[in-house]
N, C-alpha and C positions, 0 to 999 in steps of 0.2 A: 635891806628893807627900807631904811632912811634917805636913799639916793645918794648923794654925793656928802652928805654930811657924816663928820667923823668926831673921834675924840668926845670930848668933855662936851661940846654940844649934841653931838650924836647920844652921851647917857640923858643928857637933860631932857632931850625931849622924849625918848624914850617914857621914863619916867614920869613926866606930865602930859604932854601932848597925847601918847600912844596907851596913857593908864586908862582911858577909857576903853571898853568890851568893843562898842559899837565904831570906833573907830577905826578899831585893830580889826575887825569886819572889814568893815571896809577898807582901808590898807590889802588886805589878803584877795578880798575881788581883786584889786588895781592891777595886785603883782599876777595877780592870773590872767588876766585879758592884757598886759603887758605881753606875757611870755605866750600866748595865743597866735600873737600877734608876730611876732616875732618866726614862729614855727610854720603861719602861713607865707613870711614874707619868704621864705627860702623855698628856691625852685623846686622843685618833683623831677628827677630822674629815676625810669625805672632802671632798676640792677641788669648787667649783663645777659645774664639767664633770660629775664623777663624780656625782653629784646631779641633774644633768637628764637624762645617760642612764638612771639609775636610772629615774627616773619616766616618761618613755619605752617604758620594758619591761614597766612595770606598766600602763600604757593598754593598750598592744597585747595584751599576757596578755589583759587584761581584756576589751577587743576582741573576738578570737577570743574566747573561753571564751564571751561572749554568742550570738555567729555562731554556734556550733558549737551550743548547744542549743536556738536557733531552727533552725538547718537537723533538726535533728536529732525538732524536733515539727512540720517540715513536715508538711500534710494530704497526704492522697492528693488534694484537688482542686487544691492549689496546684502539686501536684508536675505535672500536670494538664495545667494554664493554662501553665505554664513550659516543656512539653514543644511544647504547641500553640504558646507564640510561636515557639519555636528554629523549630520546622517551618515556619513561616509567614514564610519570607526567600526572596528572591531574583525570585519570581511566585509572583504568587496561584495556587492550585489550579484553582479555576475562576473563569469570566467576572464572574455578576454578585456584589452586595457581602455579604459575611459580617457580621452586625453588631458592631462594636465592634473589628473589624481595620484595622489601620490601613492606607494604600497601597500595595499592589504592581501591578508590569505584570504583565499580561496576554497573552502573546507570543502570536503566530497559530499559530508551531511549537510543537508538544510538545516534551518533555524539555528535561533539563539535567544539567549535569554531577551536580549536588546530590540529584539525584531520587530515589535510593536512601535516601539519607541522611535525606530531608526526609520519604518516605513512614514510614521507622521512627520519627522523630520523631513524626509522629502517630497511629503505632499505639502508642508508648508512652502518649500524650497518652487515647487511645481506653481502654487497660487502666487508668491513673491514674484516669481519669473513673468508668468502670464501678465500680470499687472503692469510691467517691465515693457513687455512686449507692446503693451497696447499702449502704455503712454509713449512709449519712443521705439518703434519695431525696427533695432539695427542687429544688422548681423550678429554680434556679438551676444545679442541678448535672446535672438531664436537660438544661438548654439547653447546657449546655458540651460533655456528651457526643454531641450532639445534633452540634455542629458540627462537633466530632472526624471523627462517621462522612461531614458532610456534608465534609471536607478529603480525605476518602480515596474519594470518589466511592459511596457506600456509604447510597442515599438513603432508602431503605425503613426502616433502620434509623435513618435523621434524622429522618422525619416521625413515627415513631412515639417518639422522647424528646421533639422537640419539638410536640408535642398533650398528651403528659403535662406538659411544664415551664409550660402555657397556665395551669392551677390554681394561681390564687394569687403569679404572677409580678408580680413590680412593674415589671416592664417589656416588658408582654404585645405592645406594637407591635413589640418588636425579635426576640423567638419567632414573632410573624405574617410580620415578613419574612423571618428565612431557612426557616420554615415554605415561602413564596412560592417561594424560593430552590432547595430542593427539590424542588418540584413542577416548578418550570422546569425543572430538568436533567432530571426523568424525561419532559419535554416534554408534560405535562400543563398544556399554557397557560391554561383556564380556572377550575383550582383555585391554579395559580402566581397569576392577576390579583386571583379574591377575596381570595387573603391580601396580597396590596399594596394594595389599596384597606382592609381591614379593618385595616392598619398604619397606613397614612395619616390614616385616622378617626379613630384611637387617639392619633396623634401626626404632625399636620402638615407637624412639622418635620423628620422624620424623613428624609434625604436618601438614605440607603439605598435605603429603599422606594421613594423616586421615582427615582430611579435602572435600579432594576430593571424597575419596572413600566414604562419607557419600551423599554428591553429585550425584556421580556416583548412588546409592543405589534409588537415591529420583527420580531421571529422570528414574527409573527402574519401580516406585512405589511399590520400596521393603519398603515401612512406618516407617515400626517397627526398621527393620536392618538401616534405616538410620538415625530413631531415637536413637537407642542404641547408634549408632557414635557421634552423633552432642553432646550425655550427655558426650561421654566418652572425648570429644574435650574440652568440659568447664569445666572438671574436671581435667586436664590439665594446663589450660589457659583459664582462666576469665575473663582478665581485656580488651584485646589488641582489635583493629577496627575487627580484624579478626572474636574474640570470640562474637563481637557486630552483626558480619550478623550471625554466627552459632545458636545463640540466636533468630533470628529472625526466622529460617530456622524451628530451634524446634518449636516455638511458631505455625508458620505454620502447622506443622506436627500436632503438637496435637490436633490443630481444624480439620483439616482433618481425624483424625479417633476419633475424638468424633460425628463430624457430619455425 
């Protein structure tokens, strides 16, 4: 309290100097605004802890602030495609294959709970598309719109994106099938066959197309031809939901021409 002063001087003044109230006040400020002083001169490190959460907050900021301006230059085709998947849960819309859809059943009953829901999905997926189309009408984006109208039963308006998405598509066998696709739901079997056979030529391997066109063959009660299809389909591909109806399809067949 005395600073440096010790001993027999240190009691002296204690006892005279510091016997006054008011001084020993004061004294008591000094040693406080000393040690004030002192508590500011030393640096601030935050703790470990406080250092990894920090960094933490700043990923995630950063994170989000990326997401938010990619969501935010989403296209109208992407918004599009993203509408058509949501849509595209629970059963396929129709029997045969959409290209690049991935597996759903196919139930013998209509509806479902989701039905309302899954047709707005792709009429949102249908106005995304159109909007697509008109700011930049390339191939790729009449095919998608193209599917849109064919998920919502809406074929006239499929066959007509998809004949324009045929210019210039880099992937002309998979517009010739659900071209094919199309035509078979307006039951136009002879224009649904040429676009599966002109799919198939374009791209062998194309398991859509044979798919369909075994389809197409059976709704003809071409038997035999659609049975050759469906064996050449699981000779192919065995294992997938796909190969599990084709499988069923032959089983059918072949009780139908045993009986």
């Amino acid at each position: 309290m005395a600073g440096g002063v010790q001993g027999a001087e240190r009691d002296q003044m204690e006892r005279h100097f510091f016997a006054s109230p008011v001084r020993r006040e004061k004294l008591r400020i000094a040693a406080a605004l000393k040690e004030r002083q002192q508590i500011s001169a030393k640096p601030w490190r935050p703790s470990r802890e406080l250092r990894i959460a920090a960094s933490v907050l700043i990923i995630f900021g950063l994170a989000f602030g990326i997401w938010w301006v990619i969501r935010g230059g989403e296209s109208e085709f992407d918004k599009g495609m993203a509408a058509m998947q949501t849509g595209y849960r629970e059963r396929r819309p129709i029997e045969p294959r959409i290209s690049t859809l991935s597996y759903l059943p196919f139930p013998l009953t209509r509806g479902s709970a989701g039905n309302n829901e899954r047709k707005e999905d792709f009429r949102r997926a249908e106005l995304h598309l159109a909007q697509a189309v008109k700011e930049k009408p390339t191939p790729e984006a009449h095919h998608a719109l193209g599917k849109a109208y064919l998920a919502q039963g809406k074929f006239d308006e499929a066959i007509r994106e998809f004949e324009q998405a045929l210019s210039g598509n880099r992937n002309p066998a998979q517009v010739y099938n659900d071209l094919g696709v199309a035509w078979l739901e307006k039951g136009d079997f002879n224009r649904s066959l040429d676009s599966f056979n002109t799919a198939l030529q374009l791209d062998g391997n194309l398991l859509d197309a044979l798919f369909n066109r075994a389809l197409c063959y059976e709704k003809q009660s071409r038997f035999d031809e659609a049975k050759a299809d469906w064996n050449e389909y699981l000779k192919r591909e065995s294992t997938s939901p796909w190969a599990y109806e084709a499988r069923q399809h032959l089983i059918r067949l072949t009780m139908t021409l045993i009986y």
